[in-house]
MIZAZA-345054 format. One record per residue (C-alpha): residue number from 1; x, y, z. Coordinates in Angstrom, 2 decimals, padded with zeros to 5 digits, m for minus. Layout:
// residues N
seq=NUM | X=X | Y=Y | Z=Z
...
END
This chain:
// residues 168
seq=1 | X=m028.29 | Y=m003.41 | Z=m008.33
seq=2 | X=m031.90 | Y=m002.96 | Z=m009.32
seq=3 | X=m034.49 | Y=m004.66 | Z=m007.92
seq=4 | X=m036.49 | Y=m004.98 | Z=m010.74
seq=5 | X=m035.18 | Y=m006.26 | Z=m014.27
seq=6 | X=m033.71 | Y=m004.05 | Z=m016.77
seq=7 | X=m035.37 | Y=m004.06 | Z=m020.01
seq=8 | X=m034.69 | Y=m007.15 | Z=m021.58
seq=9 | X=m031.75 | Y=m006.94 | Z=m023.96
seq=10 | X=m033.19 | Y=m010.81 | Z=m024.73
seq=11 | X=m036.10 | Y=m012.29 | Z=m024.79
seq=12 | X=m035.15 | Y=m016.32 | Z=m024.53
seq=13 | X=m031.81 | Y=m018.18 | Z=m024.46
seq=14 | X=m031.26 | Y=m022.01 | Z=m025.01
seq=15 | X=m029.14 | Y=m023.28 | Z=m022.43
seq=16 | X=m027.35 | Y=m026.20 | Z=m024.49
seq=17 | X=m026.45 | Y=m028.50 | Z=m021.73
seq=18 | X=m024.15 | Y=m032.13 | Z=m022.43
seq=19 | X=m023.84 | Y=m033.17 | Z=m019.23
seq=20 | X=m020.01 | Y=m031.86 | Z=m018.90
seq=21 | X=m018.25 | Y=m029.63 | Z=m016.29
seq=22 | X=m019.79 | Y=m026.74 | Z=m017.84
seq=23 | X=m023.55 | Y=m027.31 | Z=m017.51
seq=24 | X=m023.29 | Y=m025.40 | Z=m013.95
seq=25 | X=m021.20 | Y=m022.49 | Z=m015.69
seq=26 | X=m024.06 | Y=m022.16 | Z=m018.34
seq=27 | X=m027.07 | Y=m022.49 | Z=m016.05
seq=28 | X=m025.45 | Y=m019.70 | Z=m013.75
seq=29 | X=m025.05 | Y=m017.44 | Z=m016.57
seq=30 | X=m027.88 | Y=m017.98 | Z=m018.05
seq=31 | X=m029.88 | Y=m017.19 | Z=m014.23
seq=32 | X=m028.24 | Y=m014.10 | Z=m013.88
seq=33 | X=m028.83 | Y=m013.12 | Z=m017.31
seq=34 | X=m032.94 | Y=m013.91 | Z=m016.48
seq=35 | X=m032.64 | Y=m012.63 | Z=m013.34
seq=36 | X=m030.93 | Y=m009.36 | Z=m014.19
seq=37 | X=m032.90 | Y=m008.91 | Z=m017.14
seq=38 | X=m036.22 | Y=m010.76 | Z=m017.16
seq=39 | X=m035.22 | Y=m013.43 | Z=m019.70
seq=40 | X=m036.98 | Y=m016.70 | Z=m020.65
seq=41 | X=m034.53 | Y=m019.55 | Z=m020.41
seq=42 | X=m034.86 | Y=m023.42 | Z=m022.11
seq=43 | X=m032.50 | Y=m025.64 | Z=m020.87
seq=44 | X=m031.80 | Y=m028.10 | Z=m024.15
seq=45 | X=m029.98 | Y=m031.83 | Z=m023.50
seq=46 | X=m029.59 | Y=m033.39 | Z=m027.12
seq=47 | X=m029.08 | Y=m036.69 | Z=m027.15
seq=48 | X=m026.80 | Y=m037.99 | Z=m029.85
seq=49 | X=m028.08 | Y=m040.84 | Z=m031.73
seq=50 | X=m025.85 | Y=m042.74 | Z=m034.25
seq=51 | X=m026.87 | Y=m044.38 | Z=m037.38
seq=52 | X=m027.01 | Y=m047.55 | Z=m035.72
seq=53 | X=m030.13 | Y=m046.67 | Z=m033.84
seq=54 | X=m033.33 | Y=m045.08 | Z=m035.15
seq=55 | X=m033.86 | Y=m041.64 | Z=m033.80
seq=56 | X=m036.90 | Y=m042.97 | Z=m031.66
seq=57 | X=m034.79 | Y=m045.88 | Z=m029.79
seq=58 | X=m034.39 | Y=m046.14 | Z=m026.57
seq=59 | X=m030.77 | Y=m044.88 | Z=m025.88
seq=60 | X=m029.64 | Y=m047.27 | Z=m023.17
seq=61 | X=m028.37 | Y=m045.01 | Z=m020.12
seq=62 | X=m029.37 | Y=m041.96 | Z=m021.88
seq=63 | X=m032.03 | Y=m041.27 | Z=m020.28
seq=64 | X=m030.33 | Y=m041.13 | Z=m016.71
seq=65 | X=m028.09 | Y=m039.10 | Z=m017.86
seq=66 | X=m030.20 | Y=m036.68 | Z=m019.60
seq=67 | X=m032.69 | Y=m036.34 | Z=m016.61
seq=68 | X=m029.65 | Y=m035.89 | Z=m014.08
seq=69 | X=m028.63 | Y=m032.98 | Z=m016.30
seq=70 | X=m032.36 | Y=m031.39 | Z=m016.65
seq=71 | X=m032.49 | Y=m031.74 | Z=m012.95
seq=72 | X=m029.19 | Y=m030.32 | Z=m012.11
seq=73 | X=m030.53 | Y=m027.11 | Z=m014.66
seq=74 | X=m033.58 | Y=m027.10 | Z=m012.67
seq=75 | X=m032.35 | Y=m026.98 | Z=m008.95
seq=76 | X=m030.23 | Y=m024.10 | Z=m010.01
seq=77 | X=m032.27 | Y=m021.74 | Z=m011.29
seq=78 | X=m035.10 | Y=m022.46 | Z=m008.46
seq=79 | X=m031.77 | Y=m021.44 | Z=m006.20
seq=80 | X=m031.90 | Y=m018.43 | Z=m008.15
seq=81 | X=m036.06 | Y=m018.36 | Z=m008.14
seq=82 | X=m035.76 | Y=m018.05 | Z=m012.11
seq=83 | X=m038.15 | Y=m020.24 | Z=m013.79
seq=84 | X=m036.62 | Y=m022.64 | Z=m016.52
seq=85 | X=m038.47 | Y=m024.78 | Z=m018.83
seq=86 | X=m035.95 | Y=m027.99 | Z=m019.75
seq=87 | X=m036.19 | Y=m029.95 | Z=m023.25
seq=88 | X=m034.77 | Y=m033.26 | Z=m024.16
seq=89 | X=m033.89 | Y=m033.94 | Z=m027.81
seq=90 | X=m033.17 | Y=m037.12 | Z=m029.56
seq=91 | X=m030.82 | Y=m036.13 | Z=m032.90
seq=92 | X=m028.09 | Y=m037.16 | Z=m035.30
seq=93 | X=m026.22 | Y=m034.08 | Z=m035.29
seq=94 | X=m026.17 | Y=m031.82 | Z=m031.24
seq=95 | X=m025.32 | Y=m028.57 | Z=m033.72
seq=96 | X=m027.53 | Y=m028.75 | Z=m036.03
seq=97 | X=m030.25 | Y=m029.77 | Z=m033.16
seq=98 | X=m029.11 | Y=m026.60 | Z=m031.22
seq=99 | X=m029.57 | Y=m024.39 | Z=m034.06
seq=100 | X=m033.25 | Y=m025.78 | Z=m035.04
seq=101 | X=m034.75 | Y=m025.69 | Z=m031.75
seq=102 | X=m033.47 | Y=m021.94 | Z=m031.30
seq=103 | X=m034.94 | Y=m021.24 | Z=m034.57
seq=104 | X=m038.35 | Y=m023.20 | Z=m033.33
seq=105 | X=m038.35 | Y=m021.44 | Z=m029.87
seq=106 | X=m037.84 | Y=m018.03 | Z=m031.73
seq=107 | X=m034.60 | Y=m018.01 | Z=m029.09
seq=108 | X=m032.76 | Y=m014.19 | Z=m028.88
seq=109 | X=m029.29 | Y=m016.22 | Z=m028.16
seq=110 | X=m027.99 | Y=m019.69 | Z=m027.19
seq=111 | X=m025.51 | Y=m020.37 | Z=m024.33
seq=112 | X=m023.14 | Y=m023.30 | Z=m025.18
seq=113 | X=m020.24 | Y=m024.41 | Z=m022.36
seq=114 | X=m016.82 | Y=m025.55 | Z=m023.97
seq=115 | X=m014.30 | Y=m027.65 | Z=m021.17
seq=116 | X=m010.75 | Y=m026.20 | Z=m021.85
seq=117 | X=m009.36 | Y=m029.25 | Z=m023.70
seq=118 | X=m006.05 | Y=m029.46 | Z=m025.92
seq=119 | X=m005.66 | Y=m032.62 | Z=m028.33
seq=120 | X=m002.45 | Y=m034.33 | Z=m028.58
seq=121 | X=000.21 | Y=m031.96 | Z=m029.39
seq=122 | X=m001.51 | Y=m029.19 | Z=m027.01
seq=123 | X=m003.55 | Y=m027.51 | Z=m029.93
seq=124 | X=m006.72 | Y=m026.15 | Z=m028.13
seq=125 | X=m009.53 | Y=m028.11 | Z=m029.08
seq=126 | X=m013.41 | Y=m027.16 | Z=m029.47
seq=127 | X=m015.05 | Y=m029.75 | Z=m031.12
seq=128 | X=m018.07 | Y=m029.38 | Z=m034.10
seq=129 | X=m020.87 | Y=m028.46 | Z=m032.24
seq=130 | X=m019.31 | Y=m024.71 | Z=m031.18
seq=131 | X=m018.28 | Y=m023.41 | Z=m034.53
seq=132 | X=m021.64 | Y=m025.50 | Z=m036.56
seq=133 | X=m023.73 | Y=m023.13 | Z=m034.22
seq=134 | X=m021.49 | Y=m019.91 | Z=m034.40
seq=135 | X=m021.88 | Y=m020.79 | Z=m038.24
seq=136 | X=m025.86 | Y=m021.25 | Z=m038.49
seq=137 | X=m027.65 | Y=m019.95 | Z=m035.57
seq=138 | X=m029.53 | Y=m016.68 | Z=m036.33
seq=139 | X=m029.50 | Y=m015.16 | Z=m033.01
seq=140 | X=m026.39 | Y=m014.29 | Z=m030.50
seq=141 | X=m024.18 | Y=m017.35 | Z=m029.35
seq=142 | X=m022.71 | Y=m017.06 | Z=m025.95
seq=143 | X=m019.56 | Y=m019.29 | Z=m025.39
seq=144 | X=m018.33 | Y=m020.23 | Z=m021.60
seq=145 | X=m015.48 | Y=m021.17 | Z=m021.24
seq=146 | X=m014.18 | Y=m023.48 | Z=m018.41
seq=147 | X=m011.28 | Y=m021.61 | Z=m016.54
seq=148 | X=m007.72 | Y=m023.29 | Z=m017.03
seq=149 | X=m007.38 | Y=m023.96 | Z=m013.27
seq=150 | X=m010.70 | Y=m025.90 | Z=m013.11
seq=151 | X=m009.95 | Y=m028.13 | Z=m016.37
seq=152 | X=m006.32 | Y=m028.96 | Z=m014.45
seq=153 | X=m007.63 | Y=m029.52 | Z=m011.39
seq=154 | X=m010.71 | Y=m031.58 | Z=m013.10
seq=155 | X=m007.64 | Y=m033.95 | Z=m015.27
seq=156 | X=m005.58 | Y=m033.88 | Z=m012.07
seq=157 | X=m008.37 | Y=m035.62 | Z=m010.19
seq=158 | X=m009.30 | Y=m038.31 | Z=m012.98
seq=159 | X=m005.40 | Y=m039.52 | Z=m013.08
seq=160 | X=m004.72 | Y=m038.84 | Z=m009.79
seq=161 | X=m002.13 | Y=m035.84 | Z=m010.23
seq=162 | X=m002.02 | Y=m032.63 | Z=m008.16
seq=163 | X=m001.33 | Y=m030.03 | Z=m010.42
seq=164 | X=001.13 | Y=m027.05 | Z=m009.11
seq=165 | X=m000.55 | Y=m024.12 | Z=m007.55
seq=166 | X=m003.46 | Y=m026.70 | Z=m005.80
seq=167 | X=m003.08 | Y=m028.65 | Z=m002.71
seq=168 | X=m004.46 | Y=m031.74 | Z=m001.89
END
């Protein structure tokens, strides 16, 4: 491996981080990508604000949330010496928030986690935020997915299952 950076194939990624088991999959990727390849990274936390609540309110336990997921973005890339500016949005709609602030930030691509997650029935499920940004984003949209094993063994430990194939 080279020590210096290969010519950038981007410029700057949004890391769109929600505070679920795949923030440390997306920061990771998102390092090696800067590291490897001399990328700018923005680590994004939207905040989703109902109707209820005027977009400047005071989420209550938001904020704690938000800054333990800014932090957690920060300690890994200084693990990786990669420096990583981190951005906290208040909005009605994560997609659409996503897809605005890479537009603002002139971002080359946008990294987005998804958990593996089935609804009832066992249909795989990814939510509206993934396809509204593979729909409107202008740049490249990176999609990590959670491995299978991790998601059981993540359900397994919130209802206090093993699953087979991981001991105790």
């Amino acid at each position: 491996m080279p020590d210096t950076p290969s010519p950038a194939i981007f410029r700057r990624a949004v890391l769109g981080l929600n505070g679920g088991p795949t923030d440390p999959l997306v920061v990771k990727v998102g390092c090696e990508l800067a590291r490897d390849h001399g990328i700018e990274l923005v680590a994004l936390h939207v905040v989703e604000v109902d109707w209820r609540h005027d977009l400047g309110e005071e989420i209550r336990g938001s904020g704690e949330r938000a800054s333990a997921v800014l932090d957690m973005a920060e300690a890994m890339a200084e693990k990786y010496k990669i420096k990583l500016r981190t951005e906290l949005l208040q909005a009605r709609d994560v997609g659409a928030a996503l897809v605005d602030e890479a537009v603002e930030l002139n971002a080359d691509a946008v990294l987005l986690g998804l958990p593996f997650r089935t609804r009832f029935g066992g249909d795989f499920a990814m939510g509206s935020t993934i396809p509204y940004v593979f729909q409107n984003a202008p740049c490249t949209v990176f999609v990590i997915r959670e491995p299978v094993a991790r998601s059981e063994a993540r359900r397994a430990q919130t209802d206090g299952r093993v699953p087979t194939g991981i001991t105790a």
